[in-house]
C-alpha positions as CSV (number, residue, x, y, z in Angstrom):
1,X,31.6,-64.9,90.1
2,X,31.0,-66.2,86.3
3,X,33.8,-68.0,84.3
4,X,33.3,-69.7,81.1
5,X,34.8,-73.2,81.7
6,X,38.0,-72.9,80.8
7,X,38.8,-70.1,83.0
8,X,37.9,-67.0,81.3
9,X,36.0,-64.7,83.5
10,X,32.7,-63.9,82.6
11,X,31.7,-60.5,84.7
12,X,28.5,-59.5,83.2
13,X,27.0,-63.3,84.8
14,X,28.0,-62.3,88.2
15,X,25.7,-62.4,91.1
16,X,25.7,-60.4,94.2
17,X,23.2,-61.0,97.0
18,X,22.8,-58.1,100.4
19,X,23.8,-60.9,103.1
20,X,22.3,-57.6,105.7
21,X,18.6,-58.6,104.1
22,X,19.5,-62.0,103.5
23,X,21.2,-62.9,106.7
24,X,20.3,-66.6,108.2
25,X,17.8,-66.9,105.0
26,X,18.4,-69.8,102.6
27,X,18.7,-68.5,99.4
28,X,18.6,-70.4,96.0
29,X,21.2,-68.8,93.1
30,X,19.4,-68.0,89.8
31,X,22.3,-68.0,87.3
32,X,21.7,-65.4,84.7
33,X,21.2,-65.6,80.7
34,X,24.3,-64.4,78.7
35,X,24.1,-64.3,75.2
36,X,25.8,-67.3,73.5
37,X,26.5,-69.2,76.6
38,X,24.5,-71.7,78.7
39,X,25.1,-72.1,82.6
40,X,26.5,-75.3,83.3
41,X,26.8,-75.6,87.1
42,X,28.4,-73.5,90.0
43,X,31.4,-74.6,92.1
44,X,33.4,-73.6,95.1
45,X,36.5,-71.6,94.9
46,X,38.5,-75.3,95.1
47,X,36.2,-76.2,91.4
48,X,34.2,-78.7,93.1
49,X,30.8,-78.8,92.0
50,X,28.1,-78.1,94.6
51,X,24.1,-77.2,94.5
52,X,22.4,-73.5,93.7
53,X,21.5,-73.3,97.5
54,X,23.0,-71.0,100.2
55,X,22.5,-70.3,103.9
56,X,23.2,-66.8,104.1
57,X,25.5,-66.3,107.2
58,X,28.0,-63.5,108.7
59,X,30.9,-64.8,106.9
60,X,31.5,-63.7,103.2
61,X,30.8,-66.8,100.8
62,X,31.8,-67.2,97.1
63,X,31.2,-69.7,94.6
64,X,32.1,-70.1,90.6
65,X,29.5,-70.1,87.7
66,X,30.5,-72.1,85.2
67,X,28.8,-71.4,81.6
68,X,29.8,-72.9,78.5
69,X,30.0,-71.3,75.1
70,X,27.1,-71.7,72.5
71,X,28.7,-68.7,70.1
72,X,30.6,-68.4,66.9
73,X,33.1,-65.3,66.8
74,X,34.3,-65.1,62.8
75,X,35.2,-61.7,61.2
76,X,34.6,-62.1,57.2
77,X,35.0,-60.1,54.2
78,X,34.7,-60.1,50.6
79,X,37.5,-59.7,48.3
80,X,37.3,-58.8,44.8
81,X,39.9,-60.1,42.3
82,X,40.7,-58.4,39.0
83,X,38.0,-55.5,39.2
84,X,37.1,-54.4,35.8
85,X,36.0,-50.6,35.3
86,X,33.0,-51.7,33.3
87,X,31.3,-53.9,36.1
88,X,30.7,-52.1,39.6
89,X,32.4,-53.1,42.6
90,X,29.9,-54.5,45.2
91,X,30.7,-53.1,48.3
92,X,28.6,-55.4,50.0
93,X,28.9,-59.0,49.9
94,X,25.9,-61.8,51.0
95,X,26.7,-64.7,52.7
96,X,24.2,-67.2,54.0
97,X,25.1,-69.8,57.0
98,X,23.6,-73.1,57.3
99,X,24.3,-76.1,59.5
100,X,25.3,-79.5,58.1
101,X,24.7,-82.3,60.6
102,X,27.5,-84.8,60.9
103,X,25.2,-87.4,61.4
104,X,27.5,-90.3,62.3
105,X,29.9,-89.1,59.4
106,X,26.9,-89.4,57.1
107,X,26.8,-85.5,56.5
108,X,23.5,-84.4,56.1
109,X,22.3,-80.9,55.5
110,X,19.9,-79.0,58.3
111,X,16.7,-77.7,56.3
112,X,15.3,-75.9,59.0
113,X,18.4,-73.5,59.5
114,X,19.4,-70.7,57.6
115,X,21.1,-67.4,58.7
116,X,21.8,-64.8,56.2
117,X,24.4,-61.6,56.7
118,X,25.9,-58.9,54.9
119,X,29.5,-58.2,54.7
120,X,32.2,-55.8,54.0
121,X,33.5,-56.0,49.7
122,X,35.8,-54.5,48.2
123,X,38.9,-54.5,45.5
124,X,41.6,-56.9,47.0
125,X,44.3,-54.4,46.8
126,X,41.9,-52.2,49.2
127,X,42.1,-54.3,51.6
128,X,38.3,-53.9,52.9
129,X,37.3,-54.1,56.4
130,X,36.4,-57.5,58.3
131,X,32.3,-57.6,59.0
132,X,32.1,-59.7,63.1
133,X,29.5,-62.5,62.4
134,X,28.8,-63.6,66.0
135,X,25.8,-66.2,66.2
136,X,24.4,-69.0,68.4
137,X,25.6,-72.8,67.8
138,X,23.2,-74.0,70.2
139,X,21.4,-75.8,67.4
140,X,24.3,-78.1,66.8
141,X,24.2,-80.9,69.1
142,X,27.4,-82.7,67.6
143,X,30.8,-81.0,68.3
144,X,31.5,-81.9,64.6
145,X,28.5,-80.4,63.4
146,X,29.7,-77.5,60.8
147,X,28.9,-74.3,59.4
148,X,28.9,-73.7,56.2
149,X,29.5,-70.5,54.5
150,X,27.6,-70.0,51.1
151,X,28.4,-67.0,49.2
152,X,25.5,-65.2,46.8
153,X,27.6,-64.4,43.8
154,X,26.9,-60.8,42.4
155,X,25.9,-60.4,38.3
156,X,29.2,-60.7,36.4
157,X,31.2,-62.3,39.2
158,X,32.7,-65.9,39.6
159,X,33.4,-67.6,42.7
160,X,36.7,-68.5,43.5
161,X,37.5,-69.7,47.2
162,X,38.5,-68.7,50.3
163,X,41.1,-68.0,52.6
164,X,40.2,-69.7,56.9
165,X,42.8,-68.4,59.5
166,X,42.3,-69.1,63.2
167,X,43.2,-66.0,66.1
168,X,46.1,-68.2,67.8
169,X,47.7,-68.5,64.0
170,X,47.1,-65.6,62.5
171,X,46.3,-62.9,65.2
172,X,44.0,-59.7,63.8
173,X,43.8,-62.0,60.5
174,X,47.0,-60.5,59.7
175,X,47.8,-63.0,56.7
176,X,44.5,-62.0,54.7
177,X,45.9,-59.0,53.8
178,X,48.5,-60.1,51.6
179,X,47.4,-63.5,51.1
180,X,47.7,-65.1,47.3
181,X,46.6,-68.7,48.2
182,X,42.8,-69.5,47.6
183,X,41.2,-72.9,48.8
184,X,38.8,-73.7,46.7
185,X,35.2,-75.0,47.6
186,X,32.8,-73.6,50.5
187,X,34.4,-72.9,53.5
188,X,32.9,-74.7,57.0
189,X,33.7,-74.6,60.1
190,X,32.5,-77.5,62.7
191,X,31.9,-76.0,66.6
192,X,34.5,-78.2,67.9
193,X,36.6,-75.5,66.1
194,X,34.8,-72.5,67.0
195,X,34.8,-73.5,70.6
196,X,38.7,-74.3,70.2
197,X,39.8,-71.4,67.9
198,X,37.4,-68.9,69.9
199,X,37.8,-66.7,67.3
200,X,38.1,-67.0,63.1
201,X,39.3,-65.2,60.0
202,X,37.3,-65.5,56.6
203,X,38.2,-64.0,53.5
204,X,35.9,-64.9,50.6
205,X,37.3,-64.2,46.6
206,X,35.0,-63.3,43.8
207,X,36.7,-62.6,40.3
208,X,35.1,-60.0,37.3
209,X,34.2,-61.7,34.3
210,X,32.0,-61.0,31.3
211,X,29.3,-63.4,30.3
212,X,29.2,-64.5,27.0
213,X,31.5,-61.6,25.7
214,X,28.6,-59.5,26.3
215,X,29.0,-55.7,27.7
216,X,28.0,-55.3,31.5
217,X,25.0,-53.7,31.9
218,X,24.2,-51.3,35.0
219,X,23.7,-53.8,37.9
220,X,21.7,-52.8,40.6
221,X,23.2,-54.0,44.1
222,X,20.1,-52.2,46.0
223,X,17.8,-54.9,44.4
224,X,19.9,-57.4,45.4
225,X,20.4,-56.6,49.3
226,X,16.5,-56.4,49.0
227,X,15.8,-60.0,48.0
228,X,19.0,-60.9,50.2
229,X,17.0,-59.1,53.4
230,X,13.5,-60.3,52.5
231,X,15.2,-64.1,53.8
232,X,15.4,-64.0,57.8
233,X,17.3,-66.2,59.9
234,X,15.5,-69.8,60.6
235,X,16.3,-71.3,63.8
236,X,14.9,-74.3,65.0
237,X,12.7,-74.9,67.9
């Protein structure tokens, strides 16, 4: 049976082997792949750790495979603050990921990663739909290696924070919906805290504005989306 290694069962990495075409064989247990999660080592039913290899008898044998996370669970969302009827309302918002090593607490930024997505916008007072960002941290070798969240700020739109809840505190990211308190600055998230908090909760804020008292012109959110796509996700090797 799979478990992630804190206990959480992990069906889909189970492994079942015929003893009837097997029996008196010795057998060597190929742990399988599961997205976001690398196989660690397998133990017996008491958690001690023992070796891959089996001697297939009459007697019905069980061991544990132990994987460990390598995922990011966060549902985000765009929020837009003080909508004004003469600039559209995106109802998609871009946010690109990237990793910032922490280097010995010399942060440094990770040039050859970048993962873009698309989210859920909408009027504040909407209340628009979380968008599920799930994505390897397998690249980040520090547990206090973070992700940083970088939002691509429509035409005639400021930036103006965020709002990071964890599952355990805020379960179904209850508080967002009602929530008045921004942080300023780009949000991060090291994988310490991923793989702690399991799951998080990000609401980014955009505000209307004018430029230069000037009046909105027709923005066109399709051309946007189309430069946003055109940039895949870099991984490193």
């Amino acid at each position: 049976q799979a478990y992630e290694e804190r206990g959480t069962r992990l069906p889909y990495g189970d492994l079942v082997y015929d003893q009837q075409l097997r029996l008196g064989k010795a057998i060597t247990a190929e742990p399988k792949a599961i997205d976001l999660y690398k196989f660690v080592e397998l133990r017996d039913m008491t958690d001690a750790s023992r070796n891959l290899n089996y001697i297939i008898g009459t007697q019905h044998q069980e061991g544990k495979l132990i994987y460990t996370s390598q995922g990011a669970r966060l549902h985000a969302r765009q929020a837009i603050l003080n909508a004004n009827g003469d600039i559209p309302v995106p109802k998609e918002g871009y946010l690109t990921i990237r990793n910032q090593r922490f280097n010995n607490n010399n942060p440094t930024m990770d040039t050859t990663y970048q993962n873009n997505r698309i989210l859920s916008s909408g009027k504040q007072e909407d209340n628009p739909n979380f968008t599920d960002v799930i994505f390897s941290t397998a690249h980040q070798k520090d547990g206090q290696d973070a992700s940083l969240f970088e939002v691509m700020v429509p035409a005639y739109y400021q930036y103006e924070g965020y709002h990071l809840t964890t599952q355990q505190q805020d379960p179904n990211g209850a508080s967002h919906q009602t929530n008045t308190t921004i942080t300023p600055g780009i949000p991060e998230i090291s994988r310490d805290s991923f793989y702690t908090d399991q799951e998080q909760w990000l609401t980014i804020y955009v505000r209307s504005t004018k430029r230069d008292g000037k009046t909105p012109e027709l923005y066109s959110w399709d051309y946007e989306r189309n430069k946003f796509d055109k940039v895949h996700t870099i991984i490193p090797q």
